[in-house]
N, C-alpha and C positions, 0 to 999 in steps of 0.2 A: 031267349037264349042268345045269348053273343056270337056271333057271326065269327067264324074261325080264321084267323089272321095267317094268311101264306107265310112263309119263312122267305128268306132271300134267298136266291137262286141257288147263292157256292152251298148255303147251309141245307138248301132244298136234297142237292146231290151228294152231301156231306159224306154219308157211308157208302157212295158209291166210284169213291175216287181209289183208283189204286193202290195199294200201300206198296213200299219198300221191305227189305228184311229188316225186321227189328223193330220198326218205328212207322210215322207219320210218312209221305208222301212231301214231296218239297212243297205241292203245291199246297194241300193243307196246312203246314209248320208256315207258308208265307201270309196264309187267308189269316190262321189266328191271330200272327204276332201282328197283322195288319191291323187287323179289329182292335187287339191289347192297348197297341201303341196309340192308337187316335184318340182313343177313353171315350169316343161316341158312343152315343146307343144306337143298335140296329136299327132299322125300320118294324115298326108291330116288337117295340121293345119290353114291352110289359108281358106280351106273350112272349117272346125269347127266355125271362125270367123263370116262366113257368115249365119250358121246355127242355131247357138248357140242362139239367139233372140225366134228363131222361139221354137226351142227347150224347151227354160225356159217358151214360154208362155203355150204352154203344159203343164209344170209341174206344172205350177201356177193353170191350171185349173185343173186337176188331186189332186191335192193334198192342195186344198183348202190355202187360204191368210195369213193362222199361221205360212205355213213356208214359204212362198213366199220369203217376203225379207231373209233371211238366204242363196236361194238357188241362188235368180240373184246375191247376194253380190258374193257367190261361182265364179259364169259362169263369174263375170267378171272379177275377178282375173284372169282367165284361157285365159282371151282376151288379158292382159297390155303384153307390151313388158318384158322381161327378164330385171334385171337392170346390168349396167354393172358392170361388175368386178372392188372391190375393187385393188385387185392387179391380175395379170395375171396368168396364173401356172407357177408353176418351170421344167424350160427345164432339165429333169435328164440325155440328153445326152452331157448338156452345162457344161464344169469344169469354178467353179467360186473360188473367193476366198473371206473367210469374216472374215474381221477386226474387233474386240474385244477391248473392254476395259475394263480391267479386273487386278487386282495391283498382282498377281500372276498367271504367269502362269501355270505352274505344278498343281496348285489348281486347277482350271478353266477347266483344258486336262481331270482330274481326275473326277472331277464331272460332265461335261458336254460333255464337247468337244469330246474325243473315241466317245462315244455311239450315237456322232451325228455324227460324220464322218462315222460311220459302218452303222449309216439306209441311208444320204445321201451321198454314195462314191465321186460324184462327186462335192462336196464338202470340200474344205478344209479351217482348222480352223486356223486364225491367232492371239494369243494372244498380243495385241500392251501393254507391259509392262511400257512404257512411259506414257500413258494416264490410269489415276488412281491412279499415283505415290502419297502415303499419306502417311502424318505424320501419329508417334502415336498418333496427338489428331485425325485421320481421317480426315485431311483436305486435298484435292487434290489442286496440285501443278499446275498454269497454267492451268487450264480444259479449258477455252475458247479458248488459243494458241494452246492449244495441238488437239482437238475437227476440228482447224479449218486447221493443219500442215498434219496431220497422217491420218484425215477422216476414224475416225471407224464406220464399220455398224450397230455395236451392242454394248448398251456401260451399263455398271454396275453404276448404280448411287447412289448416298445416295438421302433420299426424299429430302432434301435442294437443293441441285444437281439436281434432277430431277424437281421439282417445278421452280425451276430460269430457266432449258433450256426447259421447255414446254414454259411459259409466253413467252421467246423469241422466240418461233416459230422454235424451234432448233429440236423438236423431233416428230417424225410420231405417228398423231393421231390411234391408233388402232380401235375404234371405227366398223369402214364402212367393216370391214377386217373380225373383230370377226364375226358382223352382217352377213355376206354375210358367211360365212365356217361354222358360226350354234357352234364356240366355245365353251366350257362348262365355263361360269363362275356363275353358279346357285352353284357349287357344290365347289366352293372360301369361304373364308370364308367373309361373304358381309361385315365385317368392312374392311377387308382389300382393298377393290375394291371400297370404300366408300371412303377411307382417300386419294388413287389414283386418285379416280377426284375429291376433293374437292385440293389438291395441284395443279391437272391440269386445274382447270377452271371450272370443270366440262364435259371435255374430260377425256378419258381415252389415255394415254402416255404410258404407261409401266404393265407392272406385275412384282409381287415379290412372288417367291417359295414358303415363308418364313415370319415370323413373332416374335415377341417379345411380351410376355405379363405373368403375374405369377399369380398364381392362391395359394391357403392356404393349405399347406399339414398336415394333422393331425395323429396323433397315435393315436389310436382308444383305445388301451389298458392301455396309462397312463389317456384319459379320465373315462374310467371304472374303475378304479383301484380307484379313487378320487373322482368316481361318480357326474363327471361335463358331462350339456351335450353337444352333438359335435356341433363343429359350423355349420352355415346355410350357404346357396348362400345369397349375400346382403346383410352381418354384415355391420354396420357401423365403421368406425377405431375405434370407442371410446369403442362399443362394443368387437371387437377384443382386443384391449388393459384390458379393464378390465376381460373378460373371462383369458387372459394370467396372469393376477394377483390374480386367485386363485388357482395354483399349488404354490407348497411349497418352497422357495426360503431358505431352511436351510442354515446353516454355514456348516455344513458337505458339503463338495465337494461330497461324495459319496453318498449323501439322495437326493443331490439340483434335482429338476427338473426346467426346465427353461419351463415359457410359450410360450415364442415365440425367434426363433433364426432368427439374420439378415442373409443376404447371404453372401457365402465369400468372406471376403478381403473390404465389405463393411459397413459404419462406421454406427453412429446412425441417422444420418444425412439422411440417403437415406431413410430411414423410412418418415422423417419428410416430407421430399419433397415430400415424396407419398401421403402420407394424405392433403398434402396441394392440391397439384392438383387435387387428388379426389371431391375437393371443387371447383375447377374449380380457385387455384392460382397460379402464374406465380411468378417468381424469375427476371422475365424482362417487360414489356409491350410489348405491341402488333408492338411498331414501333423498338423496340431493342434498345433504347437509355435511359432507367430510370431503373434502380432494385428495387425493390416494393416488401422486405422482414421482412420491418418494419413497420408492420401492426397487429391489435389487432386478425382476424385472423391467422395469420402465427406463435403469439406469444403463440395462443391456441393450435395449431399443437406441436410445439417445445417443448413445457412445458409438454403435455401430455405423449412425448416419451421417453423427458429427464427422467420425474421421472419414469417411467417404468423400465429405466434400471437403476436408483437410487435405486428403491427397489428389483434389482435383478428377474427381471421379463423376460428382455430381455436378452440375450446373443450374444456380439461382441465375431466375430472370429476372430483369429488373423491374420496378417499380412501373404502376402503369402508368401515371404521370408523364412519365419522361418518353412515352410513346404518343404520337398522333395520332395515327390514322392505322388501320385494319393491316395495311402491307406495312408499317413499319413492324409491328405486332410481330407477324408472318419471318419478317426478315431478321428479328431480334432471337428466334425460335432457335436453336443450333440444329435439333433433330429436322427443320423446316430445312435447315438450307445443306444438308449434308453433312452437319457435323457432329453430332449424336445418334447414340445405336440405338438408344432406348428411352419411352417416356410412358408415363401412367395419364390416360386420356380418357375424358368420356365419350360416349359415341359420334357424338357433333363433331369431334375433333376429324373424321372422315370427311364433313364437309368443306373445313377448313383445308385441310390439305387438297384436297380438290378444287378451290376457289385459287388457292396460291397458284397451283400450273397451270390455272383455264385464266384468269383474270390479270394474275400478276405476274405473267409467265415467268415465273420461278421454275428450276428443275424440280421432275418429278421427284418424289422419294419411292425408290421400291418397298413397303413397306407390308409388314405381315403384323398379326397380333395376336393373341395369345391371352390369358385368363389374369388376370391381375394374384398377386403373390399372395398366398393365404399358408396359415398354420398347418403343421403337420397334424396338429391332433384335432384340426377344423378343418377337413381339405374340400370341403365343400362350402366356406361358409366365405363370403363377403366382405368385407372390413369396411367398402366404401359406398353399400347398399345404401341408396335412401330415396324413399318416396316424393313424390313431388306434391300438387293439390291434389285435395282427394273433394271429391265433389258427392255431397250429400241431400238428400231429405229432409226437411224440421220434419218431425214426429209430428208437430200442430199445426203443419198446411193444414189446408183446404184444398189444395190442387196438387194431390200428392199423386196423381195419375201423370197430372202433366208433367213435374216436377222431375219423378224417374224415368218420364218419356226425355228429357232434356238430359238426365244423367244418362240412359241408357245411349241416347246419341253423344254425347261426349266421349263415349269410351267403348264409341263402333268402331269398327274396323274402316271404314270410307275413313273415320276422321284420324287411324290410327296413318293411315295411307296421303293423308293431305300432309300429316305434318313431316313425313319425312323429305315432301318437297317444298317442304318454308324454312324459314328464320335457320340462314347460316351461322354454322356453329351454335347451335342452343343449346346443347351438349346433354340433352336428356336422349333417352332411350325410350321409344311408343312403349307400351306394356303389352300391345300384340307385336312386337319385333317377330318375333319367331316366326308368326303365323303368315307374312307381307310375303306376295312373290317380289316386290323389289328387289327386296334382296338377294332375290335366290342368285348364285353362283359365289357368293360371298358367305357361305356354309360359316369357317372358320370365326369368321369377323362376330358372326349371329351368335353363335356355341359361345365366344367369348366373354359375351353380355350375357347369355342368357342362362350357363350352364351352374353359376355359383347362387345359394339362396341366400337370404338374410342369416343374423345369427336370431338363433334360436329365442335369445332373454328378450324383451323389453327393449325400445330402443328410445326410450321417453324416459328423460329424469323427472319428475315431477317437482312443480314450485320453484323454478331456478330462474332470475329475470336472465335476459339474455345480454344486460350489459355486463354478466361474471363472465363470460365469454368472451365477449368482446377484450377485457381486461385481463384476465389469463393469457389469452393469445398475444397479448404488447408484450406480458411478463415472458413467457415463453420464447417470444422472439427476441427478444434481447439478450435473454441468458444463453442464449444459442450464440449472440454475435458474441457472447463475452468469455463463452466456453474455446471459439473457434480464434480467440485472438489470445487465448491463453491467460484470459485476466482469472478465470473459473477451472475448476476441475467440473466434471460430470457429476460430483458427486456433491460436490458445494452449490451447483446449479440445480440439480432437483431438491436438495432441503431449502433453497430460496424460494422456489418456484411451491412447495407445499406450503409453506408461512405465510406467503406474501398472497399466495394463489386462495390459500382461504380467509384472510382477509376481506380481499376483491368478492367470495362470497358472501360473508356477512354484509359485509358495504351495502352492496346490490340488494341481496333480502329486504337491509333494513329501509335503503331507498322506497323503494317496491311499494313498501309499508304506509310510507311519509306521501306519497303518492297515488290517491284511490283510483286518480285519470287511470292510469296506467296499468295494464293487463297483467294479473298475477299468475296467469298461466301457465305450464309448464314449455318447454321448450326442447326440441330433440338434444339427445344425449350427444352432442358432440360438437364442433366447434363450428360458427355459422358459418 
C-alpha cells in the first residue's frame, strides 16, 4: 500500500484557521491566491489531486456558499496541468549566434547589441547589413530575397514591412511567449501595442522601443505678456490657428512675435496634412490607387493654413542647407530665442531646448506643453502617431528563444531609461515614457505624449513606392508657394495637386514595375 503523503503544513491546519464573517480568513484568501498565482504543484502533488475534493467540501461548509465558488474555482486551478511552454529556456551554456537585420551596423552594436552580448556571453550578435539596405525614401531593397538568402533571426522593420511579413506568415507571433513569462506591456504606451496588432491581424508580431508623435509647446511668458490664455489638451486646429493669430505680426522683425512656428526644414504643407488627417483625410484611398486631395474638406484645411502664414502668424524655417552647425539650427528657431508662442514638437525637442541654455547659453524659454490639436469628432485620436522600428522574430529561426530574449531586451525598461539619456534631440518618445521615474515631476509634458492613441483604420497604404511621396510633397510645396504669392486660388491648387498628384502615382507604380531590384512594398500612409 502506498505510504500516505503529509499535506503541507498551511494545508495541514487548513480548517483550523479562523474565519471572518462571511468568508475566508485573510490568511487563507492569501495562501490560495499564492498557490493560484505561481501554477506550481504542492509538494506530494499527486496526492493534493486526490484530496483536494474532499478538502474544498470542508471549506464550502466552514465557510458558508458566498465564497464557495471563488474558492473550488481556486482548488481547480491548482489541479489543471502546467501549460506548456511557449518557447523553451535558453541553454546559457549553448554558444549560439543571432542574425540581425538592421541597415547599420555600428548603430545597432551601440545601442543594443554590447549590452546584450555582456548579460548573454554566450551569445553572439551578428548585424546582417545586407538585409535592411534602404533608400533615402526608406524603402528596403529585396526584403523578401534577402529574408529568405541570409535568414535573420531578428529583423528591424518599418510597420509597412512588418504588416506585409506577419499577413504572410513570415514572423513569430509573440503572443503565447509574453503570456507565459508575465511580460510588462501594461506599462507600453497602449496606442503603441494597439496600432501593432491592428497591422498584425490582431496578433501581436513585434515591439517597437520607440515612437513618433508631437505634442504644442508653449511660452508661457509671451502668453502673459499679451494676456492671452494658454492653450488646452484637445484645441481644435481651427482653434489653434486662431489663438496663433492674436500675437502681433508687426513689420519690425525685432517687435514680430509669430504665433505658431512649423518644425524644421518643413514647409506649410505639413501643417495642412496634419489638420486634414486629424479629420480622419487621406491624400490616397484605402486600396493606394486614387489621390483624394481635391475635396471641399482638404480645400478647408489648406486655405485656413495658407492664410495663417499669409497674415504672418505662422513662421517657415528655413532650409537646412543654409544652416551649419546645431546652434545656428537653435538660433534660427523664433520660439528658441523668444520669439514665438507656439510650436508642434516631438519629444526630443525638450532636449534641444535644454542643450540651447546649458551649452549655447541661449535664454531659457519658459515653456509648457499641452496635447497636439486633434478633431472634435476624434478628441482622442493622434494625427501625428507613428511607429518607429519594430523589432521582430522570423517564424524560421532556429534561435527563436534567443532571438525574443534580444527583442524582449530591446523594449525593457533599463533600455527604455538609457535612451532618454542619449542622442540629442532624436525626437522619438521610449514606448515605456509613462512608466520612467525620470520623468517624474514633468506629469504634464508625459500626459502630453502619452494621453492621445493612434487613429483607429489602418495606417499602411498598401503597394505605393515611396518615391509618389516624395513627388507629391515638391507638387504640394510648390502649389503652396504659388497659392501664397497669389499666382493660384486654393481651389485651382488642389485640382493641380489631384491631376498631377496621381500622375506622380502611376509614374512610381509603373517605375516600381520596370524595376525588380527595388522593394514593391507597401509604405506608411503618409508623407516620409
Amino acid at each position: 500500500m502506498t505510504k500516505r503523503l503529509e499535506p503541507e503544513h498551511w494545508e495541514k491546519h487548513l480548517t483550523r484557521l479562523q474565519l471572518r464573517q462571511g468568508g475566508f480568513s485573510k490568511e487563507l484568501m492569501h495562501k490560495v491566491k499564492e498557490r493560484v498565482e505561481t501554477k506550481q504543484p504542492p509538494v506530494g502533488s499527486k496526492r493534493w489531486l486526490r484530496w483536494s475534493p474532499a478538502v474544498a467540501c470542508v471549506l464550502v461548509l466552514a465557510v458558508g456558499w458566498t465564497q464557495a465558488d471563488r474558492l473550488v474555482e481556486g482548488l481547480s486551478k491548482l489541479s489543471k496541468p502546467l501549460e506548456k511552454a511557449a518557447l523553451e529556456a535558453m541553454d546559457p551554456n549553448k554558444e549560439k549566434t543571432l542574425k540581425v537585420s538592421f541597415v547599420h551596423e555600428t548603430t545597432f552594436m551601440m545601442q543594443y547589441g554590447k549590452a546584450f552580448t555582456i548579460r548573454y556571453p554566450n551569445v553572439a550578435v551578428k548585424v546582417e547589413k545586407g538585409i535592411g539596405n534602404e533608400t533615402s525614401a526608406g524603402i528596403r531593397t529585396n526584403l523578401e530575397e534577402q529574408l529568405e538568402k541570409d535568414k535573420p533571426d531578428v529583423l528591424a522593420l518599418s510597420l509597412s514591412e512588418y504588416a506585409q511579413l506577419a499577413k504572410e506568415g513570415k514572423l513569430y507571433a509573440l503572443d503565447d511567449v509574453i503570456r507565459q513569462e508575465g511580460f510588462d506591456l501594461q506599462n507600453i504606451h497602449a496606442g503603441v501595442v494597439d496600432r501593432l496588432r491592428t497591422e498584425g491581424g490582431g496578433k501581436l508580431y513585434g515591439l517597437t522601443p520607440e515612437y513618433d508623435q508631437r505634442a504644442l509647446f508653449y511660452n508661457k511668458e509671451l502668453f502673459d505678456k499679451y494676456g492671452i490664455s494658454y492653450p488646452k489638451n484637445g484645441m481644435s486646429w481651427e482653434e489653434l490657428l486662431q489663438l496663433a493669430s492674436r500675437f502681433p505680426a508687426a513689420p519690425n522683425a525685432k517687435d514680430r512675435v509669430y504665433g505658431l512656428v512649423t518644425r524644421a526644414y518643413s514647409g506649410p504643407f505639413e501643417l495642412v496634412q496634419q489638420a486634414g488627417q486629424a479629420k480622419g483625410l487621406g491624400i490616397l484611398d484605402s486600396s493606394g490607387k486614387q489621390v483624394t486631395v481635391n475635396t471641399p474638406e482638404w480645400q478647408k484645411a489648406w486655405t485656413a493654413v495658407l492664410d495663417a502664414v499669409r497674415g504672418g502668424y505662422i513662421y517657415e524655417q528655413p532650409p537646412l542647407e543654409k544652416l551649419s552647425t546645431r546652434e545656428d539650427m537653435y538660433r534660427a528657431n523664433p520660439f528658441m530665442t523668444g520669439q514665438a508662442a507656439m510650436t508642434l514638437q516631438s519629444y526630443g525637442f525638450v532636449k534641444d531646448l535644454n542643450e540651447a541654455s546649458s551649452r549655447y547659453k541661449m535664454s531659457s524659454v519658459p515653456w509648457d506643453v499641452v496635447t497636439e490639436p486633434t478633431d472634435p469628432s476624434r478628441p482622442n485620436e493622434s494625427s501625428s502617431f507613428s511607429v518607429r522600428k519594430i523589432y521582430a522574430v522570423n517564424a524560421a529561426s532556429e534561435n527563436r528563444r534567443e532571438a525574443w530574449e534580444l527583442v524582449k531586451f530591446i523594449n525593457s525598461e533599463e533600455m527604455a531609461r538609457k535612451m532618454l539619456t542619449q542622442n540629442i534631440g532624436s525626437g522619438s518618445s521610449p514606448s515605456r515614457l509613462s512608466s520612467l521615474s525620470a520623468v517624474k515631476g514633468q506629469e504634464k509634458l508625459v500626459e502630453a505624449f502619452t494621453s492621445l492613441r493612434p487613429p483607429a483604420e489602418s495606417q499602411v497604404t498598401p503597394g505605393v513606392p515611396a518615391e509618389f511621396y516624395s513627388a507629391f510633397e515638391e507638387l504640394a510645396t510648390q502649389l503652396s508657394k504659388d497659392v501664397l504669392k497669389g499666382k493660384k486660388t486654393v481651389s485651382q491648387a488642389a485640382r493641380e495637386l489631384q491631376d498631377n498628384g496621381q500622375q506622380a502615382l502611376i509614374q512610381a507604380k509603373n517605375a516600381a514595375q520596370k524595376k525588380p531590384v527595388q522593394a514593391k512594398t507597401a509604405v506608411d500612409g503618409r508623407t516620409p
